[in-house]
N, C-alpha and C positions, 0 to 999 in steps of 0.2 A: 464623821460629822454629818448631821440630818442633811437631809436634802432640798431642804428652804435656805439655809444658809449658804448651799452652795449656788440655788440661785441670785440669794442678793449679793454674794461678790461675785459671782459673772456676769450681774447687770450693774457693776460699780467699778469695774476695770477700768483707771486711767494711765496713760503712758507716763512715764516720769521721761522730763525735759529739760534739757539746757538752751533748747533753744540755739543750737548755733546753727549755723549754713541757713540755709532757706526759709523761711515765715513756717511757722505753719495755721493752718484756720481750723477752726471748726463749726460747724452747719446744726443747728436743729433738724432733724427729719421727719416729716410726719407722715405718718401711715393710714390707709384707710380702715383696715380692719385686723384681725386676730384669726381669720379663720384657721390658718395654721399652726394654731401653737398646740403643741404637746401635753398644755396640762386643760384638766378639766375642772370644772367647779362642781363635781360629786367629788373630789380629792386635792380641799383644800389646803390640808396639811402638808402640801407638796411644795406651798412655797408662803405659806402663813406659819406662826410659830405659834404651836399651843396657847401661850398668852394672848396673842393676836387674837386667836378664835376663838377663847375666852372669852375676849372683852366681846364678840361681836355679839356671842351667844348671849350674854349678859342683858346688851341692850336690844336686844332681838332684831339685829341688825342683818341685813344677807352680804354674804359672799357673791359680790356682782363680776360682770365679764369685765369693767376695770380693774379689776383684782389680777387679774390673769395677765402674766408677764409679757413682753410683746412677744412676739412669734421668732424661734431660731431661725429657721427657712428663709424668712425676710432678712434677717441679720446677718446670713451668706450671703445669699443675691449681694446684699448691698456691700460686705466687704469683698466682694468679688469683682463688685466693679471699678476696687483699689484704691478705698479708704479704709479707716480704724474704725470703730467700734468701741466707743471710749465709756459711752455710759445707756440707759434710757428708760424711761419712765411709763409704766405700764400703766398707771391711772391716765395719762394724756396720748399714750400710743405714740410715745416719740422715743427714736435712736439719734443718740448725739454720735455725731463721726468727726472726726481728724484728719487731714491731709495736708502737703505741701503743695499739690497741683490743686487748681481750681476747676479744668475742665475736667477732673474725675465727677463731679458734683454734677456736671449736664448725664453724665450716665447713670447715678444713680436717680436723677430726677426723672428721667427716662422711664423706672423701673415701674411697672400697674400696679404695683399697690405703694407708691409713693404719690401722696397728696401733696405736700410743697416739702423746700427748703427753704431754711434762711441761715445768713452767718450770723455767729452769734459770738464769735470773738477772734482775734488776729493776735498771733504769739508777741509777748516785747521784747524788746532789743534783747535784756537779762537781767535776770531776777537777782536783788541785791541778799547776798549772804543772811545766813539766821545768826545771831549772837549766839556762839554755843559757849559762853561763860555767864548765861542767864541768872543760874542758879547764886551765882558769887553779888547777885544785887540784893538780896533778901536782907532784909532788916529786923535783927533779933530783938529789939525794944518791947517789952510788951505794953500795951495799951490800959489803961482802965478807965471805969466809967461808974458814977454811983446807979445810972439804970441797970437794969437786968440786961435789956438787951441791947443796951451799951450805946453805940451810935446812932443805931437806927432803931431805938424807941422811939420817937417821934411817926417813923413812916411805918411801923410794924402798926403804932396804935390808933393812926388816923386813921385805916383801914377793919379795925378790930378786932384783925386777927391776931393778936395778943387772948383772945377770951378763948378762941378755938384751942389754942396751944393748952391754956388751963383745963379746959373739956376733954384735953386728953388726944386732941389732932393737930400730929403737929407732919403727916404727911407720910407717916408711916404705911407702906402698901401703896402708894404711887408710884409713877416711874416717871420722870421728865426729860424730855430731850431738850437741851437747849443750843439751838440753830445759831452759829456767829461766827467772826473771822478767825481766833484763835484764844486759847487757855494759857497764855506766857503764865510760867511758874505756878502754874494750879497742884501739879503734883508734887511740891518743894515745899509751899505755905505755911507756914505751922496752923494756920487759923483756917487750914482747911484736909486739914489733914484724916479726918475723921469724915467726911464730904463721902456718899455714897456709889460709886461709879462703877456701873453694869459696864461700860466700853465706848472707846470713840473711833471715832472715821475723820479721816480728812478727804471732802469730795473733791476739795481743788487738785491735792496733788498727792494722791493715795497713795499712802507710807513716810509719811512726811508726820513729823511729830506735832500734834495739833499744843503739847503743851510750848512749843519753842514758837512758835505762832506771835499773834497778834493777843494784845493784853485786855483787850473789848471782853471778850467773852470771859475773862475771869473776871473781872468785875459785874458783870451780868450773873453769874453763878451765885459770886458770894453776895447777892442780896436776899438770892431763897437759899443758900445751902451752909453758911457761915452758923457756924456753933460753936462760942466763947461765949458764956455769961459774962458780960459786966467789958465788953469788948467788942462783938457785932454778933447777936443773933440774926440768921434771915426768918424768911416769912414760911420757908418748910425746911426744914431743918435734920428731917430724920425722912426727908422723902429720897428715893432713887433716881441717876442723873445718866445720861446719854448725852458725850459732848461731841459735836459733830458743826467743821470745819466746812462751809458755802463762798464763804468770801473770799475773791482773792484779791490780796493788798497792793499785785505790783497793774491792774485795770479795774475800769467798770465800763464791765459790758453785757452783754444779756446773758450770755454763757451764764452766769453768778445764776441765772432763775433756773437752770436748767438743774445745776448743781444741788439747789433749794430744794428742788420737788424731786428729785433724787435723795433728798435725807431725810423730808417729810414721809415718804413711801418706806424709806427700810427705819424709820420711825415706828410708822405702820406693824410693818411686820414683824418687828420684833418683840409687837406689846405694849408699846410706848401709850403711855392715858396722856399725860400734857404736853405741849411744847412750848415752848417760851422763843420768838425770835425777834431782835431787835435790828432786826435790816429792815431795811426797805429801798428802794430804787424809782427815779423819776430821769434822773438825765443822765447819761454814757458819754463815750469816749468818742462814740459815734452818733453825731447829734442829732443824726436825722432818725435814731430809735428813739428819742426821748418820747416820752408820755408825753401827754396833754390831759387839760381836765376831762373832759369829756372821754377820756380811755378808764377815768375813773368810778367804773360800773361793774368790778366783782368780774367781768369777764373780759378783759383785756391782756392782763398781764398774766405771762405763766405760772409765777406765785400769785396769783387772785386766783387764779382760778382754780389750783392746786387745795390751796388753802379753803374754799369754799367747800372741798369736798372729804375736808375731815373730818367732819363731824357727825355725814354720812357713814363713816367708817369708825365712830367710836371713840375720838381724841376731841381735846379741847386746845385751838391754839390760841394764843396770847400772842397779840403781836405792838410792837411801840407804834406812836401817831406817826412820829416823825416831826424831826425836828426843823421845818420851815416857818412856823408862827411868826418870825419877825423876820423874814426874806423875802423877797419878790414873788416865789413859788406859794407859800403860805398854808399849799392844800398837805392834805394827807400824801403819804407814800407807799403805792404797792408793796406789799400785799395788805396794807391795814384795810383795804376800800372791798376785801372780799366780805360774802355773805357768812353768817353764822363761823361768825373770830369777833374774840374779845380785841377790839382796839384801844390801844390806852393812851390818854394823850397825860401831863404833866401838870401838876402844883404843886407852890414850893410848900413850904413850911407849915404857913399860915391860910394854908388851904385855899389859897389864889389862884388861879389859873397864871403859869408860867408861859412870859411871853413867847420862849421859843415854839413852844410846843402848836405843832402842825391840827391845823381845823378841819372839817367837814362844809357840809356833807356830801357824800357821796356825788357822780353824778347824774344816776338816777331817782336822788333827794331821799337817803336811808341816812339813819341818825348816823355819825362817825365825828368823833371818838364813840367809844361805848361808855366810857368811864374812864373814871383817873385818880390816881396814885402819884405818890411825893416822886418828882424827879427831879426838881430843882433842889441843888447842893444836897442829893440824896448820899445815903453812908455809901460808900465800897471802899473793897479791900483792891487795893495798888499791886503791881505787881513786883515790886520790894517787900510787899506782906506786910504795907502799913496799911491801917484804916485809914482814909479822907474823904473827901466829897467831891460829886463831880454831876455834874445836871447835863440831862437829855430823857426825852420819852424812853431810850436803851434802858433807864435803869427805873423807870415809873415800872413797865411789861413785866421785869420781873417780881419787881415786889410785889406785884397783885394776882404774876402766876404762882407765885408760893402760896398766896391764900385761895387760890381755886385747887388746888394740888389737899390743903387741910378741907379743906369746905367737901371736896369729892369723896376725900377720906370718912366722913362725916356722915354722907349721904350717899352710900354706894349704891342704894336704887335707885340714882337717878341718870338719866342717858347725860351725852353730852349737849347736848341741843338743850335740857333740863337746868346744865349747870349754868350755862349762857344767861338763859333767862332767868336765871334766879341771880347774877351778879349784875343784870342790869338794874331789876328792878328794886335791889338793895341800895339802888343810889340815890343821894339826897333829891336829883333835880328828875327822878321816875317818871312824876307827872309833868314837867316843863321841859323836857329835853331841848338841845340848842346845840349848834355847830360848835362850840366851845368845846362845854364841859360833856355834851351827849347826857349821860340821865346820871353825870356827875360822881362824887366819891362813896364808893359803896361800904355795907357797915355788914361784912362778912358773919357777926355774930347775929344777929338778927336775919340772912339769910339760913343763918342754920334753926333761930326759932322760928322762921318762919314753912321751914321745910315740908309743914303737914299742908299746908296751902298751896 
């Protein structure tokens, strides 16, 4: 096995747990620097995967010292002073560690090249059972529709990525990862059966079957990856998928952003051109981490900031508004509020802005949403393997990352920073943008005749 691969599962190592006897926590750890790590950036294939350094080469992008995995040396030290070593993130220069004691944590804060700690989640009581007769809920009926692309012609075409699909892009030579709490019955489906999948991870609880999961992320899938004519085509159909497990359903707590920029990274390295994620986070289990607006400035939250530096690195993420629009919170949610990421916020049908869907701007006053796409009563497929509808920004993100996934396809000399600004300025409200709609719903085929401009 290459030797990049083996660094991203020794930087992705989680305990598997029942949680009995004693709590346990886990701490963020930040570091000050890299000077000892083992690898070099004259030998970036050490822990980048040829695709990875493709795309960089491509957009003439450098292999930077965030590249470079954190330091082993420090990774002793610190389980030496008798904690785990569960995960960590080399773009942020953090090790997540595990324990049951809490003063282990005053010795590793102790150590000189530890900048801070914090906790960032407390084990629960116990995690309730996976349904393992999942498979026996699928629903053989099949569907039809007199459109093509069956339930979700409406949202395929308000977008006009139905013209790219005719031009011959319908995603092929993409790769997407799509960031969510779990795939219930994505590999049983019939209507997804033919769905292209390079591999998945589970970062909550590594070895743990991301399809017996949480049914969020299948229906996030099938709005770009579903291929039945005349039943649910999605928005990239014959693009490549990366399904990888952040959320965990039994807390929410910041751990979950650690996990995030952990899947964005071996996103990274594995090649990954888009991501589609439909989390976001504003208030915990522990309230006193909750956001505030004013946290709402791209550099606050560990997914903002993470997420701000993708594009730096050659991906394009899509991520939903969030759905506060008609709640007391109302704002966006981490990570939509980072720099250079497609934020998408929701309209239904009839091309309205959907009251749930969560506003801008930012709050150092950057347009947010970026744009938006059908998410009110949009198509997905259930995890019985029926089509229905179901409304939130989750399902606007993906349908409009399926059309940056064709649109890329489309125009593959363009960076990622390139594709951003060509789906903003596809949108109806370009010149008027507004905390609503941002610069509104974009007309994906006219970004691609607009491409010599």
């Amino acid at each position: 096995m290459r030797k990049y691969i083996l660094v991203l599962l020794a930087s992705s190592l989680f305990s598997s747990m029942l949680y009995a006897g004693n709590p346990l926590y886990r701490y963020r750890v930040s570091l000050t620097d890299k000077q000892t790590t083992a690898y070099s950036l004259a030998h970036p294939e050490q822990f980048l995967s040829p695709k990875a350094l493709e795309r960089r080469a491509r957009q003439k992008l450098p292999v930077d010292s965030t590249d470079l995995p954190v330091s082993s040396v420090y990774l002793k030290q610190i389980a030496d002073a008798g904690v785990k070593v569960v995960g960590t993130s080399r773009w942020n220069n953090i090790a997540l560690v595990e324990t049951d004691d809490t003063t282990r944590i005053a010795r590793v804060r102790e150590l000189p090249f530890v900048a801070e700690t914090l906790k960032v989640w407390t084990s629960p009581d116990s995690i309730p059972p996976r349904d393992t007769r999942r498979k026996e809920w699928i629903n053989p009926v099949k569907q039809t529709y007199k459109a093509y692309y069956g339930a979700a012609q409406n949202q395929v075409e308000m977008i006009a990525v139905d013209e790219l699909h005719k031009a011959g892009f319908r995603g092929q030579g993409i790769t997407v990862a799509v960031i969510d709490g779990g795939f219930l019955n994505a590999d049983a489906i019939p209507l997804l059966r033919h769905v292209k999948i390079e591999g998945t991870y589970n970062f909550v609880h590594p070895g743990w079957d991301v399809y017996a999961e949480l049914d969020h992320g299948m229906s996030v899938l099938s709005c770009m990856a579903a291929n039945q004519p005349y039943t649910m085509v999605g928005t990239a159909p014959e693009a490549s998928y990366w399904l990888f497990c952040t959320e965990d359903p039994d807390c929410e707590c910041l751990a979950e952003e650690d996990y995030w920029a952990q899947a964005v990274e071996y996103a990274d390295s594995v090649g990954v051109d888009v991501i589609n994620t439909s989390l976001g986070y504003y208030a915990f289990d522990d309230t006193s981490k909750n956001y505030r607006y004013c946290d709402l400035d791209g550099r606050t939250s560990l997914m903002s900031v993470t997420a701000s530096m993708a594009a730096d690195k050659g991906m394009v993420i899509v991520c939903s508004a969030g759905n506060s629009g008609d709640k007391q919170w109302k704002k966006i949610t981490p990570p939509a509020d980072a720099a250079n990421v497609l934020t998408v916020g929701a309209v239904n049908a009839d091309r309205k802005n959907a009251n749930f869907s969560s506003v801008g701007y930012t709050s150092d006053g950057r347009v947010k949403p970026d744009v938006m796409a059908r998410g009110g009563a949009a198509a997905v497929i259930r995890s019985d393997g029926r089509v229905g509808s179901a409304n939130g920004t989750s399902f606007s993100a993906p349908v409009l990352c399926g059309a940056v996934a064709c649109l890329w396809q489309a125009c593959p000399q363009w960076t990622a920073k390139d594709v951003i600004e060509a789906v903003r300025r596809a949108g109806d409200r370009y010149a008027n943008p507004d905390n609503i709609f941002g610069y509104g719903i974009p007309d994906f085929w006219n970004a691609y005749l607009n491409a010599g401009n």
